[in-house]
N, C-alpha and C positions, 0 to 999 in steps of 0.2 A: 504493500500500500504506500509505497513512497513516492510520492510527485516527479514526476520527470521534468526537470528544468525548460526544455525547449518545448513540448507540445502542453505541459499544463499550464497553462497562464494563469496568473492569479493575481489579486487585489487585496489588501488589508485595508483596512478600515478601523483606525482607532479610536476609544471613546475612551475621553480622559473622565474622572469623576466628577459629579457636579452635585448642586443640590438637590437635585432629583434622583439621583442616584449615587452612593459612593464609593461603587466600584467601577473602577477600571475593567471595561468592555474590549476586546478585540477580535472584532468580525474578519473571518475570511475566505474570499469569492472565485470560485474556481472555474474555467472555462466557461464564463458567459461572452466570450468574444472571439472573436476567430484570431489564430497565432498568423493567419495571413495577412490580416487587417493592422494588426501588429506590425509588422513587416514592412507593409506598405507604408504605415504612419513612420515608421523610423528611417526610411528609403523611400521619398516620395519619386514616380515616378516623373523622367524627364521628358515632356513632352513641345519641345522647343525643337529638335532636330527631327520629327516626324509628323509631318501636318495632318497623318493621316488617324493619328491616335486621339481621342478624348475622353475625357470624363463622364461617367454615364452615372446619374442618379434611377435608387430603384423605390417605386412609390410602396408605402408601408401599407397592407390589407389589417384592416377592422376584422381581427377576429369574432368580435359579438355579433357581424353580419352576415352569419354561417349560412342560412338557408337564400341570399342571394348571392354569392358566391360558389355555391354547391356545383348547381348545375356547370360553370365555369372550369373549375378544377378539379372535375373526375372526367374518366375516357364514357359515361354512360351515354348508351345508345341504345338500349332496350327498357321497356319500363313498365311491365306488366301486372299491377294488381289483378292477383287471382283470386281471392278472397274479400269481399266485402259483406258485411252483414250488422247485423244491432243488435247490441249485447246487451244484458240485464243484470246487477247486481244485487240482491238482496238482502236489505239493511233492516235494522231493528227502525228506522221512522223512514222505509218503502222503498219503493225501487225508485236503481237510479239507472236511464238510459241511457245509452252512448253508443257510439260507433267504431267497429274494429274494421284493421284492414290490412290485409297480410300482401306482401308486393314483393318481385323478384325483378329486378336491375342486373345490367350487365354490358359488356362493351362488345358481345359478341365475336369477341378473340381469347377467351381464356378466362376474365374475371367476370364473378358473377356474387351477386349477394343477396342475401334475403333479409327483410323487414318487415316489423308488426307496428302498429300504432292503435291507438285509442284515445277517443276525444269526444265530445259534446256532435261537433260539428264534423260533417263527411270532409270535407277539405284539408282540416287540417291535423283530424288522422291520419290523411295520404301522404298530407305531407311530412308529419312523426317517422311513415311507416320509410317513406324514399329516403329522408335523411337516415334513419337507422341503417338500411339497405346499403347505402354507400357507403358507410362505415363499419359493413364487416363486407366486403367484397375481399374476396378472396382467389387464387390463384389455383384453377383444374388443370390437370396432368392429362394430354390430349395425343394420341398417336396420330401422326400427320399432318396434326392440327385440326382435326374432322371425326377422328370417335376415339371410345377407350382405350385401352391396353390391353386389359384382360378381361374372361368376365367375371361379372359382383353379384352380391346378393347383401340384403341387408331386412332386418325386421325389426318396428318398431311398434309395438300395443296388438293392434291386432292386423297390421298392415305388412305385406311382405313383398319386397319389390326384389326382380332381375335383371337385371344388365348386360348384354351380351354388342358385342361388336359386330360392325358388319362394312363389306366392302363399300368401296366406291360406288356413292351413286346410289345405293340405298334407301338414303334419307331417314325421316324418325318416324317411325313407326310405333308408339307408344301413349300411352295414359296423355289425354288433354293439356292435367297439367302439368303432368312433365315434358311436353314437348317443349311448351314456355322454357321450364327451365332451361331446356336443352339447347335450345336457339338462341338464349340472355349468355350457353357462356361458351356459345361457338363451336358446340359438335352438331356435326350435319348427318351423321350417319351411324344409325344405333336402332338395337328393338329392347325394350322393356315390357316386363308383364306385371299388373297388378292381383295378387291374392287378396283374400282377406277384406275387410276394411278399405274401402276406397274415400274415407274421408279424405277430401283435398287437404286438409292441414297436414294429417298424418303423412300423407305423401309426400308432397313436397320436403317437409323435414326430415324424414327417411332419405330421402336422395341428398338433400344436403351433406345431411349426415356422411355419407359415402363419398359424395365430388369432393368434399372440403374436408380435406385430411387434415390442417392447420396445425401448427407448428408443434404441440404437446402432442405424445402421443394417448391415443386413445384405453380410455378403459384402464386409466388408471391410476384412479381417483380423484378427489378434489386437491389432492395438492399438499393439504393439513392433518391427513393420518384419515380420513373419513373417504367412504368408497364414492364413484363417481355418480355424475346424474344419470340417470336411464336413457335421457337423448344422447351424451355422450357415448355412448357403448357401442361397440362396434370397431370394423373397422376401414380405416378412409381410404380412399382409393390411390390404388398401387400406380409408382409409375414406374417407366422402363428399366431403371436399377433394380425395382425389388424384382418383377420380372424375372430378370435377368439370375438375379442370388437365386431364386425362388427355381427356376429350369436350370442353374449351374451352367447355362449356355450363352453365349454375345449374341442379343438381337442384330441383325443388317435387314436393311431395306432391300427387297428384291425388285422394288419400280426403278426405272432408266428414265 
């Protein structure tokens, strides 16, 4: 844990005693500024013998202005609420009404994410549910960039969904709403079959569950000594390394 002289910057900050206090204070501030910025401010550059170089200022984003800016800085290009409906809560002084909205976002190359909202008003549950959505977009493992690797199978309550690959040209052949899914994160070619339970919620977050491997691995637990949640369980889908450990063999492409 010792600071490395050149890449951690840092700043003290002394507080001598005062009436307010009287102890002697001393705060200290670690990489809140770039060691390049640094650099530059101690070596300004010259720009007296290159007429071609300037100065470029960069305008600061208002973070508190998250939900217009959203659409601006994500790649989303798909944006499908598959679930809308009016939920009820049941209180000791009555019901209270609102509106749910479950919505699957994606850029149709690989990220795809899923989101829930709930609010008074249809609006701006959708829009709970899209900002939630783009901030878990997440990163599918794609052979060719057009369907899976292997095939999956996953169950979640009483929902059982599989997975299978299928050549060029294909297309998606499966469950409504996973085809949504499937088009938000850029596989074009695949058959799945629904058992069981065809609630659209359950589904969807079954397939989830499976495209979105995400970085912990699964099933195995909360983290703090206590077992995992039952959506977590499972497991995410494999890409061409496990494959590969998995047959002991080197995938190669046989298209020219």
């Amino acid at each position: 844990m010792t600071p490395d002289p050149l890449l951690d910057s840092r700043d003290v900050l002394e507080f001598p005693p005062s009436k307010n206090s009287p102890y002697h204070n001393r705060v200290v501030i670690r990489n809140h500024y770039s060691i390049f910025q640094e650099y530059r401010d101690m070596n300004p550059p010259d720009l007296q013998g290159n007429p071609d170089l300037s100065t470029t200022t960069t305008d600061l984003i208002d973070e508190t202005a998250s939900e217009e800016i959203l659409p601006r800085t994500t790649k989303v290009k798909f944006r499908f609420p598959l679930v809308a409906r009016r939920v009820t809560q049941q209180t000791g002084k009555g019901k209270i009404h609102r509106q749910y909205v479950l919505m699957v976002v994606g850029d149709g190359n690989g990220l795809v994410g899923l989101g829930q909202g709930k609010d008074e008003d249809a609006p701006r549950a959708s829009a709970k549910a899209y900002a939630q959505a783009v901030r878990n977009l997440d990163w599918v493992e794609r052979f060719e960039d057009r369907t899976i690797w292997t095939e999956m199978e996953t169950k979640l309550g009483a929902t059982q969904i599989i997975m299978r690959p299928r050549p060029l040209g294909f297309g998606l052949q499966c469950n409504p709403n996973l085809h949504q899914v499937f088009k938000a994160a850029g596989i074009k070619d695949i058959s799945a079959k629904v058992w069981g339970s065809r609630n659209p919620i359950n589904v969807i977050k079954a397939v989830f569950r499976v495209l979105q491997a995400g970085h912990a691995p699964l099933a195995m637990g909360d983290g703090i000594g206590g077992p995992g949640r039952k959506l977590n369980k499972g497991r995410g889908l494999r890409s061409k390394g496990d494959v590969e450990r998995e047959r002991g063999r080197q995938l190669i492409s046989l298209r020219k």
